[in-house]
N, C-alpha and C positions, 0 to 999 in steps of 0.2 A: 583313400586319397581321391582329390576330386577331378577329374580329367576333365579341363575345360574345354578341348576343341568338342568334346559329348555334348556340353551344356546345350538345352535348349531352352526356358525360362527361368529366367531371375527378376528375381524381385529387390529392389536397393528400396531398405527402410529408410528417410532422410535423404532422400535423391538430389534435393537444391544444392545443399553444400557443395563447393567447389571442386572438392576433393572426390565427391563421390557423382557428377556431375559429369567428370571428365573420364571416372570410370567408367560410366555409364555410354559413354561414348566409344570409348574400346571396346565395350562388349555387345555395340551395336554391331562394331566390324567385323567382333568376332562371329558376328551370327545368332547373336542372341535376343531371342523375343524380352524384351524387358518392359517391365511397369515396376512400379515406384509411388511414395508415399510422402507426405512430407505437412509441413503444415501451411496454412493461407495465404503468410506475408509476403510480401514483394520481397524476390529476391535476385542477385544478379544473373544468377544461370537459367533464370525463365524463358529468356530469349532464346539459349543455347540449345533447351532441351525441346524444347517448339520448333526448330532448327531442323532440330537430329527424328524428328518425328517420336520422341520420346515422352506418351504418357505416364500421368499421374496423378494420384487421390488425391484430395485434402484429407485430414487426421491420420488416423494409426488402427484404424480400424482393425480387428484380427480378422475378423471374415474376409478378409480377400484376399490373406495368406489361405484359406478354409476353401475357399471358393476360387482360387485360382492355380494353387496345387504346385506353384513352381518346385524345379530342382535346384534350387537353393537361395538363400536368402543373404544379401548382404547389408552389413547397418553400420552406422556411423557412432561414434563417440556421444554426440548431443544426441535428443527427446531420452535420455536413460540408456542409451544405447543396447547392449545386449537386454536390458529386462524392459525393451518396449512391447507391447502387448503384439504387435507381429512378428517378434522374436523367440517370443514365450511359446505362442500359437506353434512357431513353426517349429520347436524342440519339440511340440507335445506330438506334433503330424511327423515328426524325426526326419523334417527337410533337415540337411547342411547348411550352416550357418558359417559366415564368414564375416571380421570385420572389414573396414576398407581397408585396414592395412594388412590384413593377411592376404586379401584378394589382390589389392597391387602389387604386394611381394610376388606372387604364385606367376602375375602374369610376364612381370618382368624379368622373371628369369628362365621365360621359354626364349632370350634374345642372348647373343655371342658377347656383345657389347653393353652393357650395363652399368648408366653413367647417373648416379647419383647428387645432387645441387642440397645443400642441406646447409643450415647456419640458420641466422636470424638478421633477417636484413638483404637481400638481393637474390631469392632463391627463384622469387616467379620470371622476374626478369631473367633474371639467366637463362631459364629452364626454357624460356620461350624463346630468346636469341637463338639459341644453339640451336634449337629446330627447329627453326629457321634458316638455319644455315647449313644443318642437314639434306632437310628438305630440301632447300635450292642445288643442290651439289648434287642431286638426286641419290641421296643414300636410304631412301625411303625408311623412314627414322618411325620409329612408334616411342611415344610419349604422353605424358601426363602431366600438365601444368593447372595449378590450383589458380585460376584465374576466368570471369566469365569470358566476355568479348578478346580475339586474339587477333589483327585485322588480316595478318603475313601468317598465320595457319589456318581460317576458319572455325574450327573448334577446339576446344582446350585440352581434347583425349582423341588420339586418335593408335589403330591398332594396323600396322603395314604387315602383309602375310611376306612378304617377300623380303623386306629390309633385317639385317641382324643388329639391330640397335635400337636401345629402348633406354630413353630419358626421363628422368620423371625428378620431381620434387621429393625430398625427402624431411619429414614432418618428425620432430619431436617428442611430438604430445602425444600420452597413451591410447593406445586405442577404442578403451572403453573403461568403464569403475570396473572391471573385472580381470582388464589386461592389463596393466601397468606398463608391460614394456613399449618403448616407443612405435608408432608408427612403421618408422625407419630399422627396427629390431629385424623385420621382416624381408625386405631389400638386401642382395646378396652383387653389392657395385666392386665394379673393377676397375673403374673410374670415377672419384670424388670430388668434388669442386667446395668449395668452401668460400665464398663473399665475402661473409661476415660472422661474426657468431658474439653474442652477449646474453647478458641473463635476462631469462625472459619466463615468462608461465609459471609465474609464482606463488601459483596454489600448486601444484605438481612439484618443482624442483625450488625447494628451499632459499637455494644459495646460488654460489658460483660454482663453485665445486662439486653439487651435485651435477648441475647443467654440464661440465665438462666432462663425469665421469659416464654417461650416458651416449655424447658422442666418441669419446675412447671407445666404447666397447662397439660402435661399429666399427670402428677403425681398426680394432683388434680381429674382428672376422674378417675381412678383407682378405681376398688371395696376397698369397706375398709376392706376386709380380703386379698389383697395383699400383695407380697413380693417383696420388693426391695434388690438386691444384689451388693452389691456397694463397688466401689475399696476406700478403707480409706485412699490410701494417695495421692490422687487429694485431692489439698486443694477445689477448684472449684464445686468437689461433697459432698463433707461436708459441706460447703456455702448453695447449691439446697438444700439437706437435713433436715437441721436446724432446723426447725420445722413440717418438715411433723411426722404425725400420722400414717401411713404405716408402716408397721413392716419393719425394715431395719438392715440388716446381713450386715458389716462390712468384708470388707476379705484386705489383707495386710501381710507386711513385718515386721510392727513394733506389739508390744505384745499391742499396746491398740486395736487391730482389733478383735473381737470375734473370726474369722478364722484366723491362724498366719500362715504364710508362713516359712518354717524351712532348714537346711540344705541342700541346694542345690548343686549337682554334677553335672558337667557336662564332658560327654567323649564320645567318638566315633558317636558324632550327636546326644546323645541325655543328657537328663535333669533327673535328679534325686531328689526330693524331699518331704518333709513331710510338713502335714496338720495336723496342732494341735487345736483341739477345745472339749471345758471339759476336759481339761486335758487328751482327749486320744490321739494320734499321730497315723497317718496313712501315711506309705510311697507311693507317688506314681511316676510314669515317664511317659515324655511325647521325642516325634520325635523332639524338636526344639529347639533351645539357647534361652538366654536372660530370662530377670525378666519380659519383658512385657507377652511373654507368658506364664511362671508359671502363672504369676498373670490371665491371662486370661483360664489355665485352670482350676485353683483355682475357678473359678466363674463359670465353668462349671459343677466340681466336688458338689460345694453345690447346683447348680439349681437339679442336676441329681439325689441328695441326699434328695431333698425337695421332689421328684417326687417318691422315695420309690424303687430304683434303687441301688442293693447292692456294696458295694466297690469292691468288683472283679468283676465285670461286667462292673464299670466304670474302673477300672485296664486296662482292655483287651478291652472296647472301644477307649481310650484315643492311646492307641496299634497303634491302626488301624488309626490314624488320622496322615495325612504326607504332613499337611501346603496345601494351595491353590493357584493359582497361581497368580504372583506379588504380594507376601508377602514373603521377600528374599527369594524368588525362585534361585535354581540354574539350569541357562539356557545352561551351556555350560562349560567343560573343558579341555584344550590343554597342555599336560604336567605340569608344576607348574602354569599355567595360567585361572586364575577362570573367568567368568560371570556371573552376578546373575540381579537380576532383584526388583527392590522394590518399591510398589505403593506413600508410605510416599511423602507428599506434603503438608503438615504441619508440623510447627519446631518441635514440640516437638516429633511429628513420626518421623521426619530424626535422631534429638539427640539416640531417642530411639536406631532404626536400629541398626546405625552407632557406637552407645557402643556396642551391639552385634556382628556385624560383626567382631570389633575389637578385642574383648574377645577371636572369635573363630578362626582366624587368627594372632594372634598377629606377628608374624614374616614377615611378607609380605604388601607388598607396598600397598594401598587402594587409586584406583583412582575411584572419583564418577562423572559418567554423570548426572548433575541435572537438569530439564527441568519444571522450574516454572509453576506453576498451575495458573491460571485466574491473570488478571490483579489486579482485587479490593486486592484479598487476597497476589499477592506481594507489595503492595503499603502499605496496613493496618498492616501486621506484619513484615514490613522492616526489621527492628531492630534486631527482630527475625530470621531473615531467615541467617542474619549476623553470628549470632550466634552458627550458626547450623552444620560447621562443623567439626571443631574441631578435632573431631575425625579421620579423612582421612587425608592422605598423599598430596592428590591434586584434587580440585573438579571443575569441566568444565561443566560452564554454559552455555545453551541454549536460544535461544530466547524465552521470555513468550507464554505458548499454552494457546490464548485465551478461555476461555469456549464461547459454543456454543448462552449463555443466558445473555450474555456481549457485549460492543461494546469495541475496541481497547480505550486503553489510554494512548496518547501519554507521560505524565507526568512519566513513570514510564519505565523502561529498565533494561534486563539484564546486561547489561556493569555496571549502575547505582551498581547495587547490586554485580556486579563484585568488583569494587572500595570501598564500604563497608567491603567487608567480608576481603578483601585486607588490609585493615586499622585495622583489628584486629588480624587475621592466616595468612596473607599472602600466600593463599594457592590456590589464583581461576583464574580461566580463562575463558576469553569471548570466546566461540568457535560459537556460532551463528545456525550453524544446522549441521549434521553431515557430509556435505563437511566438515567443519573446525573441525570437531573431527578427519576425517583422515590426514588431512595436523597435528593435533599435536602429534599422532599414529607413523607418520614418525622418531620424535626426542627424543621419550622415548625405554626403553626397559622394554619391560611387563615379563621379566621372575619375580616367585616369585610374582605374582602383583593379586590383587581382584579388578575387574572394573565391579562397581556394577549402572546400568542406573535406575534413582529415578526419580518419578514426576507421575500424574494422566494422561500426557496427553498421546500420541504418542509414547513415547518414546520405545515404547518394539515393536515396528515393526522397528526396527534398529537392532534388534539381529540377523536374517536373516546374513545381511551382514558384522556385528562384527564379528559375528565366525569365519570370512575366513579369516578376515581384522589380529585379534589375530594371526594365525599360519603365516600369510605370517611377521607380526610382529615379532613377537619371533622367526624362523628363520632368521632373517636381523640381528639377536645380535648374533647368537652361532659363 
């Protein structure tokens, strides 16, 4: 058994990723000498881990598991995960090896309170409200949010020795070709939050039914004096729910949800609304547009309420909270000319957005860069992804960013899904990589225009050279 407060170097195989990023950042607090490995590309935790004074290698080199001796090694799902050559190295030297999800599991349940955000669709946001709203209340919260820049935390992992409560994102997807079980198999919450949830990671889980029967069996471990907090109008979590015995809070739009979501305002960037449950009504505001985050502070406001946290203190935490970055983030603006930036790489996140963005813009052109996520999940929700934009003025497709834990497949193309979404809005285009977004930069006029770059992969190391590409544009029209 591996006693972490003992640790003194680790080593995180894959350190950029988000997830392991923010580990990494816990176990800065915890006291741990860390270095880390990963590969060249720009990625968004660079800043983070430069931040946290957090070194690391380019490649996977095994000498420096050889040459650096740590007392234990943690690795991520991607570069092959357990059989990357510093993993191999470090069974042969019989360091411990931990994936990220065994290592998140381990740490968060050295806490009282253990509040798990899990679904598909609203988990970063959430995970980062609420502690935010810990944090402000001073319940000095430890947490882990898969996300780089956090402005109302500073880093996206942090580990409080004093606080008994530890948040964290709870992640589906297996944690390596050798663990199958999810991520979240490891996590032992006593409080669940649930956004959203749809089928998603469609090289892993088949169907719908696999996807559901996956989150049952966390739900099935659960202490039986847990709480689950759950958004009522996914039909998909009322399906999960159905018969669990878990006490389960209802939160929503429509009046059959125990917590009802009420008059909503929205004006100068931010959101105005009321929480009604027992018949009492509480108004509250949050820094962001749209119904998905009411509805995601809503499930903040009652976790934070279960936790004996007064309504003014969530009032003035909720204050302080100002979005995360690549969650319509605004990256950039030139005159009447917006940038924004949005991680959404599943349909029902793009619809989501993109009714957003449209609400708060209504009068201005909306051009979307959308840059497909893995190949399984553009082939498995085709149909879908057809679907999805509606809302914008004109959406310019990318070549598919394969994930790191996939092989290419030829059967499936953006052009493909060009020609679909074409068949229904008439509204896309194949631009291929960002040469071909400037050659179509050339024949538009972006005054008046929101060009908002969507997708999990790459896509937001393009901002760099949009900004300059935007003003030398919008000068070509005046």
């Amino acid at each position: 058994m591996i006693n972490l407060s003992d640790l003194k170097k680790v080593h995180f195989t894959g350190i950029k990723g988000v997830g392991m990023t923010a580990l990494a950042c816990i176990g800065k607090d915890l006291g741990w000498q860390i270095s880390g490995s990963d590969s060249s590309e720009k990625f968004v935790t660079d800043e983070v881990l430069a931040s946290k004074g957090i070194r690391w290698e380019f490649g996977f080199d095994p000498d420096q598991i050889s040459l650096e001796k740590p007392e234990l090694v943690i690795y991520t799902a991607a570069h092959d995960g357990a059989k990357t050559p510093q993993v191999l190295m470090a069974k042969k030297l019989k360091i411990p090896i931990l994936s990220q999800g065994e290592a998140l599991g381990l740490i968060s349940k050295t806490k009282k309170n253990r509040i798990s955000i899990a679904g598909v669709g609203g988990k970063t946001t959430t995970t980062a409200m609420l502690a935010t709203v810990l944090e402000n209340s001073g319940m000095q919260p430890s947490y882990m949010v898969g996300a780089g820049k956090i402005p109302s935390l500073g880093f996206c992992g942090k580990y409080d020795l004093q606080g008994d409560t530890f948040i964290t994102e709870a992640d589906e997807y297996p944690c390596s070709s050798s663990d199958k079980r999810p991520k979240f198999y490891y996590q032992d919450p006593n409080i669940l939050i649930l956004p959203n949830l749809a089928f998603d990671h469609p090289d892993i889980y088949h169907c719908e039914a696999e996807t559901l029967k996956v989150f049952e069996d966390l739900i099935i471990k659960m202490p039986s004096e847990s709480l689950i907090i759950a958004n009522g109008e996914c039909e998909m979590i009322k399906t999960l729910l159905n018969s669990t015995q878990k006490r389960v809070i209802y939160y929503g739009f429509s009046e059959k949800n125990e917590i009802v979501i009420k008059n909503q305002i929205f004006h100068l960037g931010k959101t105005g609304f009321e929480i009604q449950s027992n018949r009492h009504t509480q108004p509250f505001a949050i820094n962001l547009a749209g119904d998905m985050n009411v509805a995601n502070a809503t499930a903040v406001i009652i976790a934070a309420r279960y936790l004996n946290i007064p309504d003014y203190q969530i009032i003035k935490g909720l204050k302080q909270y100002k979005g995360v970055a690549r969650r319509m983030e605004l990256v950039a603006k030139y005159k009447t000319t917006i940038l924004m930036d949005d991680y959404a790489h599943h349909p029902d996140e793009i619809k989501a957005s993109l009714k957003t963005i449209k609400s708060i813009y209504k009068n201005r052109q909306i051009i979307v860069i959308f840059q497909p996520h893995t190949f399984s999940r553009t082939k498995a929700l085709f149909d879908q992804f057809s679907l999805s934009f509606n809302d914008c003025d004109k959406v310019l497709i990318t070549n598919i960013y394969g994930s790191a834990r996939e092989k290419m497949n030829n059967s499936i193309s953006s052009s493909q899904l060009v020609e679909k979404i074409n068949e229904i809005s008439k509204n896309a285009v194949y631009i291929k990589n960002y040469g071909g977004f400037l050659d179509y930069m050339k024949e538009i006029n972006v005054k008046n225009t929101v060009l908002v770059t969507m997708g999990a992969g790459d896509i937001f190391s393009w901002h760099g050279a949009m900004t300059g590409e935007i003003k030398t544009c919008y000068d070509r029209w005046i």
